[in-house]
KEKE-3310 file (N, C-alpha, C; in steps of 0.2 Angstrom, whole numbers, plus 5000, padded with zeros to 4 digits):
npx = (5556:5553:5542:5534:5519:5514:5501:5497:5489:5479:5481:5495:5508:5510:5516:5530:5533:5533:5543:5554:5553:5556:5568:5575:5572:5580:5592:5595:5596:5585:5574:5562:5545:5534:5518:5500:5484:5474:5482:5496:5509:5518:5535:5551:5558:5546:5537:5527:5524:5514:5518:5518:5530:5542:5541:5544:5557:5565:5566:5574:5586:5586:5584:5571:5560:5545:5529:5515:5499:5495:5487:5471:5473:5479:5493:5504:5499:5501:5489:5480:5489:5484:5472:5475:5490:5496:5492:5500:5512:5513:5523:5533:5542:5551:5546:5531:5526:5513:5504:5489:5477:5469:5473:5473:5478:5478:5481:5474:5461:5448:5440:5428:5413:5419:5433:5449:5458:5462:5471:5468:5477:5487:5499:5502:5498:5499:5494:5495:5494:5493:5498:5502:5492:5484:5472:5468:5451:5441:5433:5443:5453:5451:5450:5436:5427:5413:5408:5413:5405:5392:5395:5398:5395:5402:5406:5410:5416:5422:5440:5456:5460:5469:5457:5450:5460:5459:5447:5447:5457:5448:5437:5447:5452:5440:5435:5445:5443:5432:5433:5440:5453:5468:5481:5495:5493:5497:5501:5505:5511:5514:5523:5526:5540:5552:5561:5559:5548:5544:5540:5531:5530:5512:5512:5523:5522:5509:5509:5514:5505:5492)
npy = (5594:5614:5626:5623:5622:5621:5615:5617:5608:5602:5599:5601:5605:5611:5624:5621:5613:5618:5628:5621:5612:5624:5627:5613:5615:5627:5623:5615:5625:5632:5644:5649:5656:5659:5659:5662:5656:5657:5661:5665:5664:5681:5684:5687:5692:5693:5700:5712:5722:5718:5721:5716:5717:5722:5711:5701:5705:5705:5689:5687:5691:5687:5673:5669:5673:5675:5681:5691:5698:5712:5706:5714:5723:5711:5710:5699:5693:5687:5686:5684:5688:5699:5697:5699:5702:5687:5679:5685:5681:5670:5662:5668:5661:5648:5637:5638:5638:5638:5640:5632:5633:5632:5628:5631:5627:5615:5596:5589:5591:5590:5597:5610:5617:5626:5625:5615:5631:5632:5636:5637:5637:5624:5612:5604:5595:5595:5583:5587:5576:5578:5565:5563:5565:5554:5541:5550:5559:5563:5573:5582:5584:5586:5598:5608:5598:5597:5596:5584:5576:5579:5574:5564:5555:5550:5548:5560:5556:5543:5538:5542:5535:5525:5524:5535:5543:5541:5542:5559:5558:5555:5564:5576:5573:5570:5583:5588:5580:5588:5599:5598:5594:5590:5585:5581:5570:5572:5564:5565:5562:5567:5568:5574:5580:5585:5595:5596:5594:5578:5571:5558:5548:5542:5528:5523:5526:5524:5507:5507:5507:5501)
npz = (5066:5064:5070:5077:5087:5102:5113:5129:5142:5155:5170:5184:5185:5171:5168:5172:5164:5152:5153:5154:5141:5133:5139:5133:5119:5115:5120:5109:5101:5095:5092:5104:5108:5123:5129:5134:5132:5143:5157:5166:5178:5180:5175:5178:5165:5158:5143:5142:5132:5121:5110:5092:5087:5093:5101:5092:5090:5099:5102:5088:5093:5104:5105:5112:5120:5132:5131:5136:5140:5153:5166:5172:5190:5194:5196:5197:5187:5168:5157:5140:5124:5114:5100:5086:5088:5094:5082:5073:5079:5079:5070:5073:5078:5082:5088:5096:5115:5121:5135:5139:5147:5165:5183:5194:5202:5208:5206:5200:5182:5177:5161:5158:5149:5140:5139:5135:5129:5118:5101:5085:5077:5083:5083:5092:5105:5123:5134:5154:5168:5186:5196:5209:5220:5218:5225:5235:5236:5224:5224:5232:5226:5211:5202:5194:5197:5202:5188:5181:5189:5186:5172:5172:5183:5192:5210:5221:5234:5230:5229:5219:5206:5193:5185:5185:5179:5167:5162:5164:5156:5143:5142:5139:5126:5119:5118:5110:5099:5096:5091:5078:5080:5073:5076:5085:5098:5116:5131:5149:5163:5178:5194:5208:5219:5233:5227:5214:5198:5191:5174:5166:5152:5147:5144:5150:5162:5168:5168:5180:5192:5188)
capx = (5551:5551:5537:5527:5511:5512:5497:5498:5482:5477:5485:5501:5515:5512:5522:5538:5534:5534:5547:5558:5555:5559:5576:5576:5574:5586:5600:5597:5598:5579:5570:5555:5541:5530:5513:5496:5478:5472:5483:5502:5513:5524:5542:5557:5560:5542:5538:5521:5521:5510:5520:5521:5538:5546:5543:5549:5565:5568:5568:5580:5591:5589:5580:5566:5553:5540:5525:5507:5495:5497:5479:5469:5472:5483:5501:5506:5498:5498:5485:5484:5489:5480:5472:5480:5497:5495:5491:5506:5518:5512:5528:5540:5548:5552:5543:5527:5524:5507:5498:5480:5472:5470:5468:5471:5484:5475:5484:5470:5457:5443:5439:5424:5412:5422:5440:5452:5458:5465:5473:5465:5484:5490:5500:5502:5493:5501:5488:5498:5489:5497:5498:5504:5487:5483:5472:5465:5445:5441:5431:5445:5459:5451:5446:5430:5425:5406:5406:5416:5404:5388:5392:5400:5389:5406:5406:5415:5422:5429:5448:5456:5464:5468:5452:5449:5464:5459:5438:5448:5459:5444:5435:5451:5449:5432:5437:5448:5438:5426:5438:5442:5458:5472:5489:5499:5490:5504:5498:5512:5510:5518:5526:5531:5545:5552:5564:5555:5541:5546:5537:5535:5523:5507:5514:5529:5520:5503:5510:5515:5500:5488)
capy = (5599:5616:5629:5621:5629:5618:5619:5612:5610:5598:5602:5598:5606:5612:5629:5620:5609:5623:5629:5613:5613:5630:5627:5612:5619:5632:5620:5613:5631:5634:5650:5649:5660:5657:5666:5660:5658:5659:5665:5663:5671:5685:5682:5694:5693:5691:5703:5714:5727:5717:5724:5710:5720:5720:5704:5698:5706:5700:5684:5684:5694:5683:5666:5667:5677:5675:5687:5692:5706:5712:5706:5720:5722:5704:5712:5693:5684:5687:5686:5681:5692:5705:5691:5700:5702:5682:5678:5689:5679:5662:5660:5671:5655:5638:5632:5641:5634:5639:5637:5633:5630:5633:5622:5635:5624:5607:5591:5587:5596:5589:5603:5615:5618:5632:5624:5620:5635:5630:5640:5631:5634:5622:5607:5599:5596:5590:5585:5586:5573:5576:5558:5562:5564:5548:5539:5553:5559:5565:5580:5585:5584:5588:5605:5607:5591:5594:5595:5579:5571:5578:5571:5554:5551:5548:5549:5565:5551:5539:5539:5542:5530:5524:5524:5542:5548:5539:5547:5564:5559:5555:5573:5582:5570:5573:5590:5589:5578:5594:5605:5594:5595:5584:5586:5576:5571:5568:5564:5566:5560:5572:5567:5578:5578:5591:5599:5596:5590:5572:5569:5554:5546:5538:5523:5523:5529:5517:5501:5507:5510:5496)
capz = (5063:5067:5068:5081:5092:5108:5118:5136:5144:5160:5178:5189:5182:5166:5167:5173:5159:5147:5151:5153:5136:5131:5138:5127:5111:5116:5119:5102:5095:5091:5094:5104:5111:5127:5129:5137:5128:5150:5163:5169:5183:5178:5178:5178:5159:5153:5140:5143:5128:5116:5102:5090:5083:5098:5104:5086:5086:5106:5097:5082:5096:5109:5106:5116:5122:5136:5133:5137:5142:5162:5170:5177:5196:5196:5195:5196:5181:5162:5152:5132:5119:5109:5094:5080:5089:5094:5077:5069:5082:5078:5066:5073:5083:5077:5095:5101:5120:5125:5142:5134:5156:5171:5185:5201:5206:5209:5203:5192:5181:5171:5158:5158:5143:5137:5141:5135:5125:5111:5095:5081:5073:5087:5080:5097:5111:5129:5144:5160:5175:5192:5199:5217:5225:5219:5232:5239:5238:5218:5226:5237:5218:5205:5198:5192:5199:5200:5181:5179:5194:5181:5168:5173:5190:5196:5218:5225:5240:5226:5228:5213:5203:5184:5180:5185:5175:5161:5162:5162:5147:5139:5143:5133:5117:5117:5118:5103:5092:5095:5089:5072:5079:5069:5075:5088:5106:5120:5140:5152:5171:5184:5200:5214:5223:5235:5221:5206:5195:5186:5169:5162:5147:5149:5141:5156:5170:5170:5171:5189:5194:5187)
cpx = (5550:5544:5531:5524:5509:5507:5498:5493:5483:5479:5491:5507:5514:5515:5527:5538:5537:5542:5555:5559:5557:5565:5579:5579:5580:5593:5600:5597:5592:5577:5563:5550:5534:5523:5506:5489:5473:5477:5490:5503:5519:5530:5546:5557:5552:5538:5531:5518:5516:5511:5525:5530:5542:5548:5547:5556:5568:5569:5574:5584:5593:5588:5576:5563:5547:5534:5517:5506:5494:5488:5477:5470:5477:5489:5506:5504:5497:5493:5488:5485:5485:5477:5477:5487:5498:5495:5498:5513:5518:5518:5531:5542:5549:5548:5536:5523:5517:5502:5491:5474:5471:5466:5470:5478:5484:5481:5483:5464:5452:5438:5431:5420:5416:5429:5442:5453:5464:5465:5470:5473:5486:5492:5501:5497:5497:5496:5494:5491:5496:5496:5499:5497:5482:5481:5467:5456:5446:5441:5436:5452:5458:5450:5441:5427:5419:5404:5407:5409:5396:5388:5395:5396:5396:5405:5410:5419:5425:5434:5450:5463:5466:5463:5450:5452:5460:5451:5440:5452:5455:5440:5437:5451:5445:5431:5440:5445:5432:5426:5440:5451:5464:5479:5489:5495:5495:5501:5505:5509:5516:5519:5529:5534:5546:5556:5561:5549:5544:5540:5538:5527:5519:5508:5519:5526:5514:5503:5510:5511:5491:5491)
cpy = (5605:5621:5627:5625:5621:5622:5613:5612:5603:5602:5598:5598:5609:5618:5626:5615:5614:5625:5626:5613:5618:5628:5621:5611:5624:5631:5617:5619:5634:5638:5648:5655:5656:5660:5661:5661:5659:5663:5662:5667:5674:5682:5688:5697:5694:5699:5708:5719:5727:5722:5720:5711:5718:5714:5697:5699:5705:5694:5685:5689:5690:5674:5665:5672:5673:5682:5685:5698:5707:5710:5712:5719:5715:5708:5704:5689:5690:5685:5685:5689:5696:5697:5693:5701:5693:5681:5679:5684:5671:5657:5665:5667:5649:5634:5640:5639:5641:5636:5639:5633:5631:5629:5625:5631:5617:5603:5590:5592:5591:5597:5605:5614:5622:5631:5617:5626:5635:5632:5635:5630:5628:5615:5601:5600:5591:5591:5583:5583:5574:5570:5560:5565:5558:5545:5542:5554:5563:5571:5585:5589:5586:5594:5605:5599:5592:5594:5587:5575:5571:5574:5564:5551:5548:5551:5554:5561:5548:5543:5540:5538:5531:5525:5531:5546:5546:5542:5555:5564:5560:5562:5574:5576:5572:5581:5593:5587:5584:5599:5604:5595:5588:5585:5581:5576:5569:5566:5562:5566:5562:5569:5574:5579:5584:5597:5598:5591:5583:5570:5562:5550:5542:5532:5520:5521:5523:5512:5502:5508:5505:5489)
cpz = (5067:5066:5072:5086:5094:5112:5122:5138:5151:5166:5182:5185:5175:5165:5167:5167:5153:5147:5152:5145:5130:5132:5134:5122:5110:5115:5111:5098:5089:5095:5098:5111:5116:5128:5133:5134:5137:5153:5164:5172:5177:5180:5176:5171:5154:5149:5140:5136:5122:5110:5099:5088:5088:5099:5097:5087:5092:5104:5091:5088:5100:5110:5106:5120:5127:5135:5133:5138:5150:5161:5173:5183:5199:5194:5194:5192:5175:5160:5144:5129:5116:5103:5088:5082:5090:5090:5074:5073:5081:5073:5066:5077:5080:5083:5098:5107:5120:5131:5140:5139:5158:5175:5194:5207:5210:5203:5194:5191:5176:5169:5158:5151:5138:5137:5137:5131:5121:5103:5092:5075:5076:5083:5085:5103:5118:5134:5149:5164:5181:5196:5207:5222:5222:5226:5238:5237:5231:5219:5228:5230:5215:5202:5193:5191:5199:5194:5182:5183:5187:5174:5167:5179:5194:5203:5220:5230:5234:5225:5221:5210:5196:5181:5181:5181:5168:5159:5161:5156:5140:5137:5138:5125:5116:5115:5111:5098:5090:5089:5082:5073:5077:5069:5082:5096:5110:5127:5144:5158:5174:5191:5202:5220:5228:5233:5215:5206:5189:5183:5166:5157:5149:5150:5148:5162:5172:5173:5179:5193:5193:5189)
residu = (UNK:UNK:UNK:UNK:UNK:UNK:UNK:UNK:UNK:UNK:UNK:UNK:UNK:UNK:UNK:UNK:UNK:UNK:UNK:UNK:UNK:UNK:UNK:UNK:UNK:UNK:UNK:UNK:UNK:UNK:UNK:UNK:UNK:UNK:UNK:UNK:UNK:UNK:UNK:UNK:UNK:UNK:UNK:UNK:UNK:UNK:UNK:UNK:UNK:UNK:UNK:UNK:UNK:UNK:UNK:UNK:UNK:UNK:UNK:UNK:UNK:UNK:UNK:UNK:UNK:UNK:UNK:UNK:UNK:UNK:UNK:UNK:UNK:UNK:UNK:UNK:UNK:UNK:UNK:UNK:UNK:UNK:UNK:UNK:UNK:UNK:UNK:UNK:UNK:UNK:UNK:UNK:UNK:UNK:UNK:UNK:UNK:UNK:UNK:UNK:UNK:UNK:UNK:UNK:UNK:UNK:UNK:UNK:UNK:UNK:UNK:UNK:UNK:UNK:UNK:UNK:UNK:UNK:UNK:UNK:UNK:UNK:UNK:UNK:UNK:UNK:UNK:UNK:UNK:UNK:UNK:UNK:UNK:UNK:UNK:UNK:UNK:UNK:UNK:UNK:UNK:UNK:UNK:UNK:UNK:UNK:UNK:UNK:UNK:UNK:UNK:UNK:UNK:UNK:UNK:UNK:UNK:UNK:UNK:UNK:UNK:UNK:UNK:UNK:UNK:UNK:UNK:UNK:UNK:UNK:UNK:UNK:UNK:UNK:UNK:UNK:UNK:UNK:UNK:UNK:UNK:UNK:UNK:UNK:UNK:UNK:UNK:UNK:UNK:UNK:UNK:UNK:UNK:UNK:UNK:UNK:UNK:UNK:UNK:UNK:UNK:UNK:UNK:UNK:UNK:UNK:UNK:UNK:UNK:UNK)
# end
């Protein structure tokens, strides 16, 4: 199927996820466009002019497209789109990846009131959990831990384990059921190594861990 508006949302790794699957879709010979409803670092190729034309006709020329709006004063991170240029690019790619989060660069994130930020076109939804500080201290991993401590009375010393992951998967459902959102929910646990990030499904990953 194509024509899909992936949003990634949670923390640990979802950029390289992004664009893991960018490349892909790529190799199977689908167009697709990257963009951010928060915040992403610049990259060499990423497209700034918020002009949906352009960034259309970089696509049917070249595949694929990276764009956003430069940040005031942050010369290193994009910002999202203009809405009506976002809107207009929503079906100019067979695959729209969007980073829907931000999580500062913490493993794990349980979301805010106002997070995540999530197109209401979005067909998909991936939560990245970074698993490799498993063990350690909630407070010291999670991003925006004193929400998650309010409204679960969960301990900032308790280590985090399975069930911590699973109180924050909970959060982003609740999140979505919010949103009447009705497309695909995926959750992906992240490993890190010293060259890369290994993705692997909840379903996979768990067992090893309970």
């Amino acid at each position: 199927m194509k024509n899909k508006k992936i949003a990634v949302v949670g923390a640990g790794g979802k950029t390289t996820l992004i664009h893991r699957l960018a490349e892909e879709y790529r190799r199977k010979g689908a167009s697709v466009l990257v963009t951010t409803t928060t915040h992403m670092l610049v990259e060499s190729d990423t497209d700034l002019s918020c002009d949906s034309f352009a960034i259309r006709e970089k696509i049917k020329r070249t595949g694929y497209c990276m764009a956003g709006s430069l940040c005031p004063g942050q010369k290193q991170k994009i910002g999202s789109l203009p809405e009506p240029v976002f809107r207009d690019l929503l079906i100019a790619a067979d695959y729209v990846l969007i980073e829907a989060d931000g999580a500062k660069h913490y493993s794990l994130k349980y979301p805010a009131e106002h997070e995540p930020v999530i197109p209401a076109e979005a067909t998909d939804v991936i939560l990245v959990l970074g698993i490799w500080d498993l063990g350690k201290s909630c407070q010291d991993v999670i991003f925006r831990f004193d929400r998650m401590a309010e409204l679960t009375g969960i301990s900032g010393k308790k280590t985090v384990g399975i069930a911590e992951l699973r109180l924050i998967r909970k959060a982003y459902e609740e999140k979505l059921r919010e949103m009447n959102f009705s497309g695909e929910f995926h959750v992906l646990l992240s490993e890190k190594t010293e060259q890369e990030f290994l993705f692997r499904t909840w379903q996979e990953a768990v067992g090893d861990y309970e």
